[in-house]
C-alpha positions as CSV (number, residue, x, y, z in Angstrom):
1,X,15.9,6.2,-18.2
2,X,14.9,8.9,-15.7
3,X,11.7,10.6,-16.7
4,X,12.7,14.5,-16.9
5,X,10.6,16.4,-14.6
6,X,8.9,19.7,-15.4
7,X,10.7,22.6,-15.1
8,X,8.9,24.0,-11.6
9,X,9.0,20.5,-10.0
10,X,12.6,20.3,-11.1
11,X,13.3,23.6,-9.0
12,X,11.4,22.3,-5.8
13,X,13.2,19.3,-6.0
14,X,16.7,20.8,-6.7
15,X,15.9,23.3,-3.7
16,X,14.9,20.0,-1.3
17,X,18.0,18.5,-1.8
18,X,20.1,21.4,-0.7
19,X,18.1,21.9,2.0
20,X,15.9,25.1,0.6
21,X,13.4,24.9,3.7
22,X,10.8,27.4,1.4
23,X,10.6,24.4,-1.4
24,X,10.1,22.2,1.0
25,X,7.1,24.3,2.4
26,X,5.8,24.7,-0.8
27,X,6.0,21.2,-1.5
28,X,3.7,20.8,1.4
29,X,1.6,23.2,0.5
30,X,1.4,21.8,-3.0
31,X,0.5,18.4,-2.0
32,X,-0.3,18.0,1.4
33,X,-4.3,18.6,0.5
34,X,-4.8,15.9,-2.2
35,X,-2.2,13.7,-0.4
36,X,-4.5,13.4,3.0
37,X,-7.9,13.4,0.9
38,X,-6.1,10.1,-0.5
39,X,-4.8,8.6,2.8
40,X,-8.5,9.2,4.3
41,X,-10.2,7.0,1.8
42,X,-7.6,4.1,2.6
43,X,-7.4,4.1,6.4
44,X,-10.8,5.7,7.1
45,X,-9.7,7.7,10.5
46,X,-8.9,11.0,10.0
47,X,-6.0,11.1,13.2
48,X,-4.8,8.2,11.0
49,X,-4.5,10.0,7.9
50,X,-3.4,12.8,9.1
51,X,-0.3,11.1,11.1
52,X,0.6,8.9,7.3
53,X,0.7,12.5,6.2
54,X,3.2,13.7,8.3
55,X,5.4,10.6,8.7
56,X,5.7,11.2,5.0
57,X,6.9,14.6,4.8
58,X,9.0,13.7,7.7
59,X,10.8,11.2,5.4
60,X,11.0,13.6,2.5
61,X,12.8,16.1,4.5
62,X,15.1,13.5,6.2
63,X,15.8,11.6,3.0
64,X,16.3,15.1,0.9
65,X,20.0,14.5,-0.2
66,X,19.4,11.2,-1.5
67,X,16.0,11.6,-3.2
68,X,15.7,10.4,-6.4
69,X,12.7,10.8,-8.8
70,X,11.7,9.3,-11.9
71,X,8.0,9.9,-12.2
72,X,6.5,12.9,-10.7
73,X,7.0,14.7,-7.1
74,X,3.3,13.7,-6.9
75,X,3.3,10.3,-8.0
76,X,6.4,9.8,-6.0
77,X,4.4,11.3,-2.8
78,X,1.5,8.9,-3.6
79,X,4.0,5.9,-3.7
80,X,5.7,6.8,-0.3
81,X,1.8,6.9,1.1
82,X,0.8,3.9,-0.2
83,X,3.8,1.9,1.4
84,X,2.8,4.0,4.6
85,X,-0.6,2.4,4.2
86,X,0.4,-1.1,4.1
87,X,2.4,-0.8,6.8
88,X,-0.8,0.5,8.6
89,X,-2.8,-2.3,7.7
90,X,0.1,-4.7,8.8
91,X,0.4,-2.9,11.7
92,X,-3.6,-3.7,12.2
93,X,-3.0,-7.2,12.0
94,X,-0.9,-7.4,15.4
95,X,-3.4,-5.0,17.1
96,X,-6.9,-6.4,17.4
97,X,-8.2,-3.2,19.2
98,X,-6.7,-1.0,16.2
99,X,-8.6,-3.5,13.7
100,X,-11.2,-3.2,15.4
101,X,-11.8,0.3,14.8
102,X,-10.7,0.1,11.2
103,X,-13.1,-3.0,10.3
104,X,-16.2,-0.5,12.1
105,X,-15.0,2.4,10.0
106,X,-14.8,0.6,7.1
107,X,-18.2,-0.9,7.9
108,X,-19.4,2.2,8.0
109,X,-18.5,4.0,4.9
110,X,-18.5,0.9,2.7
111,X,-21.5,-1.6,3.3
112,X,-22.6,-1.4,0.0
113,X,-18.7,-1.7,-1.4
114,X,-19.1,-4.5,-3.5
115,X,-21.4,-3.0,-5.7
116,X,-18.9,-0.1,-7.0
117,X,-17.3,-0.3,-10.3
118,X,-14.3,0.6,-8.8
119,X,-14.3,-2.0,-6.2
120,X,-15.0,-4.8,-9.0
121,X,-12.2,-3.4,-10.7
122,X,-10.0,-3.8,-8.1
123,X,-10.7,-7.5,-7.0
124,X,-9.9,-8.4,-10.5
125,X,-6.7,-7.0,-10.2
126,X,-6.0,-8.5,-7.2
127,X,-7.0,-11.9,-8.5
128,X,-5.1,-11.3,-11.5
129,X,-2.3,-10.6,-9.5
130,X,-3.0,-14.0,-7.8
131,X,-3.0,-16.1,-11.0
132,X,0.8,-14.7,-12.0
133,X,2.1,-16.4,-9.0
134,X,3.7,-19.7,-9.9
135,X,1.6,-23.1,-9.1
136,X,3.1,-24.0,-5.8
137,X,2.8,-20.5,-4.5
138,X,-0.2,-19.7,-5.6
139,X,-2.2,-22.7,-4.5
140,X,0.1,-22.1,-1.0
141,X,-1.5,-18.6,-0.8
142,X,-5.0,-19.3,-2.0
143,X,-5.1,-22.4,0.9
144,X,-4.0,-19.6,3.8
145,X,-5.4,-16.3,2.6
146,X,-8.7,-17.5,0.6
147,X,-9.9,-20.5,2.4
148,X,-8.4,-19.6,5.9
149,X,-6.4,-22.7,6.5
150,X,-3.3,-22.4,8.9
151,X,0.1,-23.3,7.9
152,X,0.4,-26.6,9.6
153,X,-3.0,-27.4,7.7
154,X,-1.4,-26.5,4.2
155,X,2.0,-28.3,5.3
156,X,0.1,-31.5,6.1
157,X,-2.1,-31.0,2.8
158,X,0.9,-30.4,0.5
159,X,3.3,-32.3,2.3
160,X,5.5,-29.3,2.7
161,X,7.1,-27.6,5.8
162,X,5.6,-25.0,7.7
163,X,8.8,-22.6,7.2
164,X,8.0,-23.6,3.3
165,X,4.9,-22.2,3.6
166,X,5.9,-19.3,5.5
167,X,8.3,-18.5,2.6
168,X,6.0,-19.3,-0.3
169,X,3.7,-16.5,1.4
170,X,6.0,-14.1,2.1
171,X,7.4,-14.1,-1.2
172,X,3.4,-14.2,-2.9
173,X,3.1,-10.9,-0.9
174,X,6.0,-9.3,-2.2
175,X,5.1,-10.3,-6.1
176,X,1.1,-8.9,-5.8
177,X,2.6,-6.0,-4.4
178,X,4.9,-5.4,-7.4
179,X,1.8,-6.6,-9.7
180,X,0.3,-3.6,-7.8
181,X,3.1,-1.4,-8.5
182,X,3.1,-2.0,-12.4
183,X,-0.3,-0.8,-12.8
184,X,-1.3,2.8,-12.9
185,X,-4.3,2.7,-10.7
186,X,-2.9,0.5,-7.9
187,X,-4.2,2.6,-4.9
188,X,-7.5,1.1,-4.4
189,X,-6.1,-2.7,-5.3
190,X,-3.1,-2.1,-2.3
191,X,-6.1,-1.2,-0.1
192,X,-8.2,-4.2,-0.9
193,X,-5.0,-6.4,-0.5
194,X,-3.9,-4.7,3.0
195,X,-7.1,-5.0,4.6
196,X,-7.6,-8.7,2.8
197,X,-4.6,-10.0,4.8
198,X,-5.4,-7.6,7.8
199,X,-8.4,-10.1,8.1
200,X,-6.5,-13.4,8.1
């Protein structure tokens, strides 16, 4: 069942979807602040951010007719950022310059990382998310993305094919990411995951 949205949000959200350029402005003007702060602290270059930011109201406004909300306009904005993200970090893994830069930045504002509450909070997730994968595919994704072996490796070690493998890890991606998705504070966790593949 949809959720039913407040009545101010319902108006912005009526007006987007026929095209009201002012509630799409204000929508902007609502969000746009808290929205970049966000995307900052995940990709750590503010040109970065700042392009996630656009390429997401860009999408809103494209997408307008067929938007469909069933949490908030914010959570919903938050969602549509996060995906962004990933596909940042997965970008990062096919450009070594463009890591990089990210792994300095992060360097940077995070040496001490592992010591944060929040941080702690977050591996556990991500483990936890880990454990929920069936046996095969979990011990398929721990060999590749925990002990850095290459799929040939794990397809001689399990006597599997390397397409198996391939699939097995491609499909372990997927489910963490909807483990992600089914917990309210899944920013960080997405981040920690990105960036954790971004290095393998």
């Amino acid at each position: 069942m949809a959720t039913v949205l407040p009545y101010n949000e319902q108006q912005l959200l009526n007006g987007l979807q026929q095209g009201d350029k002012e509630c799409f402005d204000q929508l902007y003007h609502l969000y746009s602040e808290r929205l970049y702060v966000n995307l900052l602290k995940l990709v750590k270059h503010p040109e970065t951010a700042e392009e996630i930011l656009q390429d997401i109201f860009i999408q809103v406004w494209e997408k307008r007719n067929t938007i469909e909300i069933h949490t908030s306009i914010r959570a919903y904005l938050f969602r549509i950022g996060e995906n962004k993200v990933y596909d940042f970090y997965r970008k990062v893994r096919r450009d070594k310059l463009l890591y990089a830069n990210v792994k300095a930045a992060a360097s940077e504002q995070y040496t001490h990382i592992e010591e944060s509450l929040l941080f702690r909070e977050n591996e556990q997730l991500l483990h936890a998310a880990v454990a929920s994968l069936p046996p095969q595919r979990r011990q398929v994704f721990e060999l590749c993305k925990l002990k850095g072996h290459t799929y040939e490796q794990v397809s001689n070690l399990l006597g599997i094919s390397t397409s198996t493998v391939n699939d097995h890890i491609v499909k372990a991606t997927r489910s963490i990411r909807t483990y992600f998705y089914s917990h309210d504070n899944s920013t960080g966790a997405l981040l920690l995951f990105a960036a954790w593949l971004a290095q393998k």
